[in-house]
PDB file with SEQRES, HELIX, SHEET and CRYST1 records, atoms N, CA, C and O in Angstrom:
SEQRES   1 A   66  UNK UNK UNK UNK UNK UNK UNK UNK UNK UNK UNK UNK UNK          
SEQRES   2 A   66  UNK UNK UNK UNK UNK UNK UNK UNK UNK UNK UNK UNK UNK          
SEQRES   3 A   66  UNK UNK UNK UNK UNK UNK UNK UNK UNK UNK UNK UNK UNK          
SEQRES   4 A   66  UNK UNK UNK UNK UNK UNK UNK UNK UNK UNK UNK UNK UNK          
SEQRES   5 A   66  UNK UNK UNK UNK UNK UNK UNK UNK UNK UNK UNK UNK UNK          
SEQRES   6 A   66  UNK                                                          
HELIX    1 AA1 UNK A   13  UNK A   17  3                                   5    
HELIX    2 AA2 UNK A   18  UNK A   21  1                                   4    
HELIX    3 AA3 UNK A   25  UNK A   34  1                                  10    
HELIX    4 AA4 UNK A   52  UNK A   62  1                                  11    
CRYST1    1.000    1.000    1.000  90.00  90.00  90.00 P 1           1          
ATOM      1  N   UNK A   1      33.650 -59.627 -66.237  1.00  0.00           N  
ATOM      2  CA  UNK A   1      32.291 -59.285 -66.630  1.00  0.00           C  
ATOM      3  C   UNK A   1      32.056 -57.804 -66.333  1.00  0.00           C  
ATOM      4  O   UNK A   1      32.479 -57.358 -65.266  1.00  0.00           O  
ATOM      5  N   UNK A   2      31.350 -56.927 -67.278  1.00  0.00           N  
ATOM      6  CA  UNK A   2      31.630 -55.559 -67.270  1.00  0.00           C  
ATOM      7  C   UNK A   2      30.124 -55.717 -66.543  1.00  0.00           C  
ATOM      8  O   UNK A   2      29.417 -56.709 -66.721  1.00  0.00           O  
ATOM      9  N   UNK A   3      29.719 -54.497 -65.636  1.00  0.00           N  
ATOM     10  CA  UNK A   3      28.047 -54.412 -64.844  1.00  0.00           C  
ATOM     11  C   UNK A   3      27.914 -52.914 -65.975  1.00  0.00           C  
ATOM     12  O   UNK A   3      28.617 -51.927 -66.192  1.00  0.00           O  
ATOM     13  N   UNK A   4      26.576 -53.455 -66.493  1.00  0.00           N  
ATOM     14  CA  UNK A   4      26.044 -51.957 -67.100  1.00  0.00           C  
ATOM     15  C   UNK A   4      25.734 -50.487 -65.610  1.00  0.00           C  
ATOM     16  O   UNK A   4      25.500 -50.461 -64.402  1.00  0.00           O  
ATOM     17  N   UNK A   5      25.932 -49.546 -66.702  1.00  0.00           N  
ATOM     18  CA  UNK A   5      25.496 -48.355 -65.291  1.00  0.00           C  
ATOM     19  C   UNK A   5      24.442 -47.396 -65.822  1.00  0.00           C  
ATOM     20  O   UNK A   5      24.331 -46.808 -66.898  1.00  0.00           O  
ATOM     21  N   UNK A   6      23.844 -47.425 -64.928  1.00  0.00           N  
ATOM     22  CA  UNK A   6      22.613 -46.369 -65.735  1.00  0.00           C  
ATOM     23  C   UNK A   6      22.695 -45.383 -65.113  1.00  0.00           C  
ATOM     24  O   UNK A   6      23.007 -45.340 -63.923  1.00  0.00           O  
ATOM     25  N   UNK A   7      22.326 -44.075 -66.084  1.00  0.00           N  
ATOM     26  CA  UNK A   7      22.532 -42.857 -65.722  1.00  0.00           C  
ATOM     27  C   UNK A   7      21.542 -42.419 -64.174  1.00  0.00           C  
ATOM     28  O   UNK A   7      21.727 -41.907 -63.070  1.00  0.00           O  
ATOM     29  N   UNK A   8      20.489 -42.986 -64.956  1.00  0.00           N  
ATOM     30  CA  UNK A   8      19.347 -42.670 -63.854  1.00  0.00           C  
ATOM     31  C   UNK A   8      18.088 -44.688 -63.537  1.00  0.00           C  
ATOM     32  O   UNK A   8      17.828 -45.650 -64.259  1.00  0.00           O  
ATOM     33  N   UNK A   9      17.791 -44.333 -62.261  1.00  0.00           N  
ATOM     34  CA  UNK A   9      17.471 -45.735 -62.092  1.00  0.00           C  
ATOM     35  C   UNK A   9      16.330 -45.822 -62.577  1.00  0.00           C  
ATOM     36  O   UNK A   9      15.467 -44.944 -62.574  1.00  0.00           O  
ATOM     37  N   UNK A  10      16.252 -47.118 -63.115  1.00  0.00           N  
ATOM     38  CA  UNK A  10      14.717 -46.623 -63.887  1.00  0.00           C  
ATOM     39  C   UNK A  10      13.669 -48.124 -63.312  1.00  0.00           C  
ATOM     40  O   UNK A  10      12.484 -48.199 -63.638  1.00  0.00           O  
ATOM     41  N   UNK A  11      14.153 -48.894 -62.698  1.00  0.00           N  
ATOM     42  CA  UNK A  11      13.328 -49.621 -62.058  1.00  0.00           C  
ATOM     43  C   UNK A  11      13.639 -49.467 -59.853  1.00  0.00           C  
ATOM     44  O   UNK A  11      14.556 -49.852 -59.127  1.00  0.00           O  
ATOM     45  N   UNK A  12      12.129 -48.615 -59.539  1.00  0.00           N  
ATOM     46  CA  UNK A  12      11.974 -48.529 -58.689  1.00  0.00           C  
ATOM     47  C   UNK A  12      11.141 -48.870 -57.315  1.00  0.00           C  
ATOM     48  O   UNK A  12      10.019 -48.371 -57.404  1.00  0.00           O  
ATOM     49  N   UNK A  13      11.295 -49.420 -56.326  1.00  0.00           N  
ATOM     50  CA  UNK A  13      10.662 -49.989 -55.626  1.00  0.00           C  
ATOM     51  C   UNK A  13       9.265 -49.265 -55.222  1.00  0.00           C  
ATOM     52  O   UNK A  13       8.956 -48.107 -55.507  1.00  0.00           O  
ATOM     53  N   UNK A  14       8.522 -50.169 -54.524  1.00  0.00           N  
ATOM     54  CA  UNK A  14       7.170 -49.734 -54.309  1.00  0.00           C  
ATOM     55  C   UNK A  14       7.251 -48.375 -53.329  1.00  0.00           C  
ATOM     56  O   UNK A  14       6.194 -47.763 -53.176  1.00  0.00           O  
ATOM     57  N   UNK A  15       8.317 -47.933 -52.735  1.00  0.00           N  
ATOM     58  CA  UNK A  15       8.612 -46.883 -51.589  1.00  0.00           C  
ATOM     59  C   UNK A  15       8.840 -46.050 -52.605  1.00  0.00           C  
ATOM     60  O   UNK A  15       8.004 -45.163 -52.777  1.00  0.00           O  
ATOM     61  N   UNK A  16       9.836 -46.111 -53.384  1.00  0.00           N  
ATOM     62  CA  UNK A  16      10.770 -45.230 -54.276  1.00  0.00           C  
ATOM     63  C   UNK A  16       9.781 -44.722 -55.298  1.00  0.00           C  
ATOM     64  O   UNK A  16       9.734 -43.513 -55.526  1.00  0.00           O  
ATOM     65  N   UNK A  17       8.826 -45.738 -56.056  1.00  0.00           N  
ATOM     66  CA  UNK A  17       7.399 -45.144 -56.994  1.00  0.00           C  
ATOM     67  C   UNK A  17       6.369 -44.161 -56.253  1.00  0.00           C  
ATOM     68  O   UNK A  17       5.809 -43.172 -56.726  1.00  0.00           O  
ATOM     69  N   UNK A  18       6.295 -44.579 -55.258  1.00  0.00           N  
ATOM     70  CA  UNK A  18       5.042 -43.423 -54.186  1.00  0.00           C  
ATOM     71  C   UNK A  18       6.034 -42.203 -53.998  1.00  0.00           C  
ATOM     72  O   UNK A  18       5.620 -41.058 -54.175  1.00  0.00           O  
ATOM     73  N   UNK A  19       7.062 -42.400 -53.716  1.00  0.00           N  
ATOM     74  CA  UNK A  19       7.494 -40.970 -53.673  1.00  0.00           C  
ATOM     75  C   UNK A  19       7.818 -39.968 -54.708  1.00  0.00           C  
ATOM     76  O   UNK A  19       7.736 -38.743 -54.625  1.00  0.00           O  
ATOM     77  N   UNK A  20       8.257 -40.815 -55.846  1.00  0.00           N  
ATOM     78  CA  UNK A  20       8.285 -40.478 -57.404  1.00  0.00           C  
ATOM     79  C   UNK A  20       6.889 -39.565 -57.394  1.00  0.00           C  
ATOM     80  O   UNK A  20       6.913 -38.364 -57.662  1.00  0.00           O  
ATOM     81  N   UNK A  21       5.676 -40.283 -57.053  1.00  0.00           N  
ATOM     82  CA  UNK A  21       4.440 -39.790 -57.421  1.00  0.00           C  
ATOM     83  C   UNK A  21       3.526 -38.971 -56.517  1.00  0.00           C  
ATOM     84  O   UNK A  21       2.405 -38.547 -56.800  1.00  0.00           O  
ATOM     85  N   UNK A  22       4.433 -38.774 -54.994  1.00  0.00           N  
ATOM     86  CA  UNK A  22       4.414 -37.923 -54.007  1.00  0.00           C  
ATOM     87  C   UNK A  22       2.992 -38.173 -53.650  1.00  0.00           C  
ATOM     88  O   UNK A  22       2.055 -37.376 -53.700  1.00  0.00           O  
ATOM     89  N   UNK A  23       2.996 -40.016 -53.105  1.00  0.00           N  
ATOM     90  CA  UNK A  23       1.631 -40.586 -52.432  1.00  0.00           C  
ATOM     91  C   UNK A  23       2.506 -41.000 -51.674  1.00  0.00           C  
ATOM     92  O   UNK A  23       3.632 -40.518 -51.547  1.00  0.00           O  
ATOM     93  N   UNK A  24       1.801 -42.456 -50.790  1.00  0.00           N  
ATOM     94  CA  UNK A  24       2.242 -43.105 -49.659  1.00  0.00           C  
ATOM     95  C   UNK A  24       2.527 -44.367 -50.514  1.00  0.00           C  
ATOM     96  O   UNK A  24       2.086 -44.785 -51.585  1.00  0.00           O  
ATOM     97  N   UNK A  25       3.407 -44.792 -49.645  1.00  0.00           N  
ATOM     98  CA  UNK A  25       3.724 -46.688 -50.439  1.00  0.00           C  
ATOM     99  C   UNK A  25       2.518 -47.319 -50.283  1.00  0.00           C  
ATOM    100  O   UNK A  25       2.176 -48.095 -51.176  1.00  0.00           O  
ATOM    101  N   UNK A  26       1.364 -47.051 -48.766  1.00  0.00           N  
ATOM    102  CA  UNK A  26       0.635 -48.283 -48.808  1.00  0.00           C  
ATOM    103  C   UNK A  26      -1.052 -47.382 -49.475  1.00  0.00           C  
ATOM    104  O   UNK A  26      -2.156 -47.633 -48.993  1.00  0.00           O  
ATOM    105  N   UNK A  27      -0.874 -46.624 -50.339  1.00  0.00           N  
ATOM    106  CA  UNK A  27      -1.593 -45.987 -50.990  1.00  0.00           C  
ATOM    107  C   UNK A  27      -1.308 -46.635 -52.443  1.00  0.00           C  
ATOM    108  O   UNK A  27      -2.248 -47.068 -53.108  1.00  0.00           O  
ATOM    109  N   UNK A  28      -0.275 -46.675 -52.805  1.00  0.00           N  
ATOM    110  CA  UNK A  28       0.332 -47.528 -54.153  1.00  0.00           C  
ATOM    111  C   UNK A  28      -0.427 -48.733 -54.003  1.00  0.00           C  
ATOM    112  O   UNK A  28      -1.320 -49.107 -54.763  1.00  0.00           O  
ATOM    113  N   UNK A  29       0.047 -49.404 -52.821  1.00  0.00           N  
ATOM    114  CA  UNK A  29      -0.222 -51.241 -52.573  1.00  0.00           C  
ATOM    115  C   UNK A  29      -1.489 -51.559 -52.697  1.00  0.00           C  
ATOM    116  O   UNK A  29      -1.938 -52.633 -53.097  1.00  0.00           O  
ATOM    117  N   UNK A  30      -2.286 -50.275 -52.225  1.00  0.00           N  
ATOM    118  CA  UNK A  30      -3.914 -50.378 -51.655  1.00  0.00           C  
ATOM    119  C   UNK A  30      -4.198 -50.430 -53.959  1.00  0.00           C  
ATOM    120  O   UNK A  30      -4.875 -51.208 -54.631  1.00  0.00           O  
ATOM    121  N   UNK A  31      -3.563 -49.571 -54.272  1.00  0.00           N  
ATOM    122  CA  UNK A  31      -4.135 -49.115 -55.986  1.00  0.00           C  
ATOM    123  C   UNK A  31      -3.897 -50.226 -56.884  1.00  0.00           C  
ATOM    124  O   UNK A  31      -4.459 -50.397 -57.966  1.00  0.00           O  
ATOM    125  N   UNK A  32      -2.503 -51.404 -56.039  1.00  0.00           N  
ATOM    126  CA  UNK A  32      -1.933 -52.352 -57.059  1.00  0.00           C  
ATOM    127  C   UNK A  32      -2.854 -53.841 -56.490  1.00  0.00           C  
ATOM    128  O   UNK A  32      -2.932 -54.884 -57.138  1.00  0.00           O  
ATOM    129  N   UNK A  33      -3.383 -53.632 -55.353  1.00  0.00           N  
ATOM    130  CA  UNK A  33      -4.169 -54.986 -55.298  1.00  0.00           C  
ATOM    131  C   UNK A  33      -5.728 -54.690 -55.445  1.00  0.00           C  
ATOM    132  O   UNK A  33      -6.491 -55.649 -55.328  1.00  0.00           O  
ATOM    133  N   UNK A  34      -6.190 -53.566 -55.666  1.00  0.00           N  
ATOM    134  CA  UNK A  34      -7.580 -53.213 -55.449  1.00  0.00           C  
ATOM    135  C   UNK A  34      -8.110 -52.937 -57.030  1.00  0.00           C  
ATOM    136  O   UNK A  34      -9.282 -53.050 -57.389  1.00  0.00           O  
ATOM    137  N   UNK A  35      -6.635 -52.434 -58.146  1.00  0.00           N  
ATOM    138  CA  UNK A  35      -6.707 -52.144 -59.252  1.00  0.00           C  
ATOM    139  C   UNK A  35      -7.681 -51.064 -59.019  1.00  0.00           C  
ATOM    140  O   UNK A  35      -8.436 -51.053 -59.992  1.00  0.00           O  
ATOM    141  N   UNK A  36      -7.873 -50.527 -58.522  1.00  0.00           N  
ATOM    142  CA  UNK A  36      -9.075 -49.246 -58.294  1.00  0.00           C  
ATOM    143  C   UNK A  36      -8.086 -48.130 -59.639  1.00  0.00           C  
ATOM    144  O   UNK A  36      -8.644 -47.484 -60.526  1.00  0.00           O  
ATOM    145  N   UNK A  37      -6.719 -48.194 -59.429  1.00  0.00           N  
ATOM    146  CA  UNK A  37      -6.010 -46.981 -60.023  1.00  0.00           C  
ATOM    147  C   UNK A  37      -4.950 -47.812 -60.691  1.00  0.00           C  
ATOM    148  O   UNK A  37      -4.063 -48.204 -59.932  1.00  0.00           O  
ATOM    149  N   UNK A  38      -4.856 -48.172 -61.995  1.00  0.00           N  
ATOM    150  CA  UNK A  38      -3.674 -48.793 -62.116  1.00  0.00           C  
ATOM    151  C   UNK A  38      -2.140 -48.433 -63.267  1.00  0.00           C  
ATOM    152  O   UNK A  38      -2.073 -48.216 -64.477  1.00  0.00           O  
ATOM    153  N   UNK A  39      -1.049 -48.513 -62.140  1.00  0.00           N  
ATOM    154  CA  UNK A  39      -0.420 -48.150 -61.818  1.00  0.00           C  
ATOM    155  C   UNK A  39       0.569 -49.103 -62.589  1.00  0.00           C  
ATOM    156  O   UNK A  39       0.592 -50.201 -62.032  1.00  0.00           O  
ATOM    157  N   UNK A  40       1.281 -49.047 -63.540  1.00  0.00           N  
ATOM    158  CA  UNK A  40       1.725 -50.378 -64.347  1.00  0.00           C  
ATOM    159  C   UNK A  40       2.768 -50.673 -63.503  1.00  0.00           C  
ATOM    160  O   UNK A  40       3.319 -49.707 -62.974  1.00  0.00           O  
ATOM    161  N   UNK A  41       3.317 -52.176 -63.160  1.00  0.00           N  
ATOM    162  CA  UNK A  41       4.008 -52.450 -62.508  1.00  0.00           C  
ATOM    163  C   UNK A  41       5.127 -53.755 -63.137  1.00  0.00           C  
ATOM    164  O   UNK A  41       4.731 -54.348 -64.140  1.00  0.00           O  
ATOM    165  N   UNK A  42       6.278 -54.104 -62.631  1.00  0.00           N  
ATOM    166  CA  UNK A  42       7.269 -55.432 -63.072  1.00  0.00           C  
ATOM    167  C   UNK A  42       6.672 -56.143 -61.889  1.00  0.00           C  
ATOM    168  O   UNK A  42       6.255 -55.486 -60.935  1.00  0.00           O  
ATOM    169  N   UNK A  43       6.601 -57.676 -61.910  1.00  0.00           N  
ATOM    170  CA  UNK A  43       6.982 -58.349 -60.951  1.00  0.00           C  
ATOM    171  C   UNK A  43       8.251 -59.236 -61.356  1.00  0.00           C  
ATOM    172  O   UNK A  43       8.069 -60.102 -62.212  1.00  0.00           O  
ATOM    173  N   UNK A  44       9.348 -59.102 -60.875  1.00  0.00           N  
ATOM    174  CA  UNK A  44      10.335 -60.160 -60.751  1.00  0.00           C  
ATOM    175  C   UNK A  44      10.530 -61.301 -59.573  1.00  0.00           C  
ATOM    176  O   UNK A  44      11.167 -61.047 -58.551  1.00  0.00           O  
ATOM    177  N   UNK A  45      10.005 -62.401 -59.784  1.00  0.00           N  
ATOM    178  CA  UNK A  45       9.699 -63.194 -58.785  1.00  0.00           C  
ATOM    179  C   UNK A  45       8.506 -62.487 -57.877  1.00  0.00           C  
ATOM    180  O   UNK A  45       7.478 -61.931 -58.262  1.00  0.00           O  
ATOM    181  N   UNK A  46       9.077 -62.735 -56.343  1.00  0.00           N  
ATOM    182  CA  UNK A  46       8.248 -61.949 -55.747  1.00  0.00           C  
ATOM    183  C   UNK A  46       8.222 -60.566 -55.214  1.00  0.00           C  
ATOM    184  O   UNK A  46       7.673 -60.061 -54.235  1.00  0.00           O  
ATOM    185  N   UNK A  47       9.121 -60.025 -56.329  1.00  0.00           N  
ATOM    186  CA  UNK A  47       9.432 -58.495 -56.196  1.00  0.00           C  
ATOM    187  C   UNK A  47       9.000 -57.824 -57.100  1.00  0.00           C  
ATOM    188  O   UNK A  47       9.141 -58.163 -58.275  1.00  0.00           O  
ATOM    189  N   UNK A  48       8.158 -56.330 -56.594  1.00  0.00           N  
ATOM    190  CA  UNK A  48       7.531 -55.735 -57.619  1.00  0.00           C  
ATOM    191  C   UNK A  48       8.143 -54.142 -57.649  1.00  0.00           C  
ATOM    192  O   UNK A  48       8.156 -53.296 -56.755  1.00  0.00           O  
ATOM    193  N   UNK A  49       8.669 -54.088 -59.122  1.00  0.00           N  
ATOM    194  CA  UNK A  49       8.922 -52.621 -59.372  1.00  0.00           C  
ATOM    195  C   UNK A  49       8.553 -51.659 -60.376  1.00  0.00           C  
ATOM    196  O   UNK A  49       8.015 -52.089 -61.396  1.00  0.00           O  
ATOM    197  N   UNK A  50       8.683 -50.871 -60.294  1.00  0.00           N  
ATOM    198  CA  UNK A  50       8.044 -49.592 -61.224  1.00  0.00           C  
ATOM    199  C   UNK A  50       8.983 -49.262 -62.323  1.00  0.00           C  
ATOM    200  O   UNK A  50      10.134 -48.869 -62.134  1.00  0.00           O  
ATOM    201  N   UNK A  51       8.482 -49.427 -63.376  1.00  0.00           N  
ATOM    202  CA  UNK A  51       9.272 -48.175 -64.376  1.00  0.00           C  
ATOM    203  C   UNK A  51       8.982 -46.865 -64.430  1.00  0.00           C  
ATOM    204  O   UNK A  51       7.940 -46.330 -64.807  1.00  0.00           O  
ATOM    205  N   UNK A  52      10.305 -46.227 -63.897  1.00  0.00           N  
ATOM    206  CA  UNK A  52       9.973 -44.991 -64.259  1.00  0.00           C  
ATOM    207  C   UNK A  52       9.515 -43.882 -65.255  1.00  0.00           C  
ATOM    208  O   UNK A  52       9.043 -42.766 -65.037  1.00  0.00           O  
ATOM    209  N   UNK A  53       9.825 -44.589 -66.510  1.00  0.00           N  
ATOM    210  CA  UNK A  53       8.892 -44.128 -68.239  1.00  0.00           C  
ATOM    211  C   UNK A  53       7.917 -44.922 -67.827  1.00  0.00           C  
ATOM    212  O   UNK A  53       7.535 -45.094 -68.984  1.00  0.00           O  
ATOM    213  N   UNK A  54       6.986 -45.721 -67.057  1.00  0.00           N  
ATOM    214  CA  UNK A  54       5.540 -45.909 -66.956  1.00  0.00           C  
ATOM    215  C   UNK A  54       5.229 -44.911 -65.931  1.00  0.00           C  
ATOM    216  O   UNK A  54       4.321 -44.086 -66.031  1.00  0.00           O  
ATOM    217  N   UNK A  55       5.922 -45.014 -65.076  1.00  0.00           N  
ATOM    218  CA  UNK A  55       5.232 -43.436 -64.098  1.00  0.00           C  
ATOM    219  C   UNK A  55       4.976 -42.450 -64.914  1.00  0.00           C  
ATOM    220  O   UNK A  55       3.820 -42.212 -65.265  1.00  0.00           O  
ATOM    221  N   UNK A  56       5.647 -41.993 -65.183  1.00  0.00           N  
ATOM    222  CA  UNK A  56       6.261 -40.657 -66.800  1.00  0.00           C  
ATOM    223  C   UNK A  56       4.305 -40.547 -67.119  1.00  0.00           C  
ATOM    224  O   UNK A  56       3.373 -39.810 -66.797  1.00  0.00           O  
ATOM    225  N   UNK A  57       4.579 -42.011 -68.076  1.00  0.00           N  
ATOM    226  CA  UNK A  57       3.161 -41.884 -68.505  1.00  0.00           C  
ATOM    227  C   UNK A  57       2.462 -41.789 -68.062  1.00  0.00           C  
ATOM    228  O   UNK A  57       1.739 -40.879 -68.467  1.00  0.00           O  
ATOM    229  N   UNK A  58       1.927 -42.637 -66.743  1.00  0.00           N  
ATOM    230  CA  UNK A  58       0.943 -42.411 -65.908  1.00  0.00           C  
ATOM    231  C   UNK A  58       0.862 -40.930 -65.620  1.00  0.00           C  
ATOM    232  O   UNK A  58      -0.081 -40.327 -66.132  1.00  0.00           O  
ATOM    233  N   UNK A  59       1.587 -40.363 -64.988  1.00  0.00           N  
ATOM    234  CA  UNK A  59       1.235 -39.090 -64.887  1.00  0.00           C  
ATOM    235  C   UNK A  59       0.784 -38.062 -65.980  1.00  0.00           C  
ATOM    236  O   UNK A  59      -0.109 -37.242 -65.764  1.00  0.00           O  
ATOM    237  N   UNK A  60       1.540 -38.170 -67.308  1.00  0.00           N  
ATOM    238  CA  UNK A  60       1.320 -37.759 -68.030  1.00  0.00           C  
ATOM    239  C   UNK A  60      -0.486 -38.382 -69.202  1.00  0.00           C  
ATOM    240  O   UNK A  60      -1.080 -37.825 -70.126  1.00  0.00           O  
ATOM    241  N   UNK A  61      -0.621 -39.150 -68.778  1.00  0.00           N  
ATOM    242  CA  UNK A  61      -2.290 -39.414 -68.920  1.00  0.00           C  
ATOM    243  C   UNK A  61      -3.131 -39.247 -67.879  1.00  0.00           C  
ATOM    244  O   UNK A  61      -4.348 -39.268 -68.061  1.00  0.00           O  
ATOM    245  N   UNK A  62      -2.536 -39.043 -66.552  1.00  0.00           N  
ATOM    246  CA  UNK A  62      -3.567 -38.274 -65.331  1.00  0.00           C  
ATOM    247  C   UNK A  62      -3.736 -36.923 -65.193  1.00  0.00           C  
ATOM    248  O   UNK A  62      -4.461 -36.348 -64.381  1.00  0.00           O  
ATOM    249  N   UNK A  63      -2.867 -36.342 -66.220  1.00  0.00           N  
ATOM    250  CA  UNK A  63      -3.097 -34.776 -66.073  1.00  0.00           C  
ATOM    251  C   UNK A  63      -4.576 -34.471 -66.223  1.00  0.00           C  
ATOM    252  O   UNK A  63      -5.201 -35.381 -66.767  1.00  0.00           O  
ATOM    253  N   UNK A  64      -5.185 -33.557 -65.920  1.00  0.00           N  
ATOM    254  CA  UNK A  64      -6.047 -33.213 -66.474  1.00  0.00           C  
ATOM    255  C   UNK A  64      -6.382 -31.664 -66.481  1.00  0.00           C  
ATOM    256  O   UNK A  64      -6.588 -31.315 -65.319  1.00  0.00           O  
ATOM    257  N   UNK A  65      -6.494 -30.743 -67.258  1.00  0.00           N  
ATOM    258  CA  UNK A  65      -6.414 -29.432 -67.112  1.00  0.00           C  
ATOM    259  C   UNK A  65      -7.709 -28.298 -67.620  1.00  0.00           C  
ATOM    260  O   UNK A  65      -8.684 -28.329 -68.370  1.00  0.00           O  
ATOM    261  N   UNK A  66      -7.115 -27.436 -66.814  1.00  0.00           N  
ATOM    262  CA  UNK A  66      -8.510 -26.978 -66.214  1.00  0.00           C  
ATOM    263  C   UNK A  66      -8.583 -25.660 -66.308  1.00  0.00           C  
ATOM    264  O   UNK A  66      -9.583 -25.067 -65.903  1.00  0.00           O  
TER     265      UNK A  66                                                      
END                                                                             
């Protein structure tokens, strides 16, 4: 059985997304259960991860310029 390899990782944990987005993890957690800020997320079972082309976007629709 061949394992695919990806160039770059594109599903990242709730530690690995806050730092992507240069917040805190329990600043993420506080945005993903409060929905105050939302932050698109996977859940696989009871594991939740980030795409990194949804960060992409997110950031790229939080710009705002001035």
């Amino acid at each position: 059985m061949q394992t695919l390899q990806h160039p770059t990782k594109e599903l990242l944990t709730t530690s690995e997304a806050a730092s992507y987005l240069s917040i805190t993890a329990s600043t993420l957690i506080n945005w993903r259960h409060t929905k105050r800020v939302e932050v698109p997320f996977v859940r696989i079972g009871h594991a939740v991860r980030y795409r990194r082309s949804d960060l992409d976007a997110f950031l790229a629709q939080s710009r705002e310029e001035g």
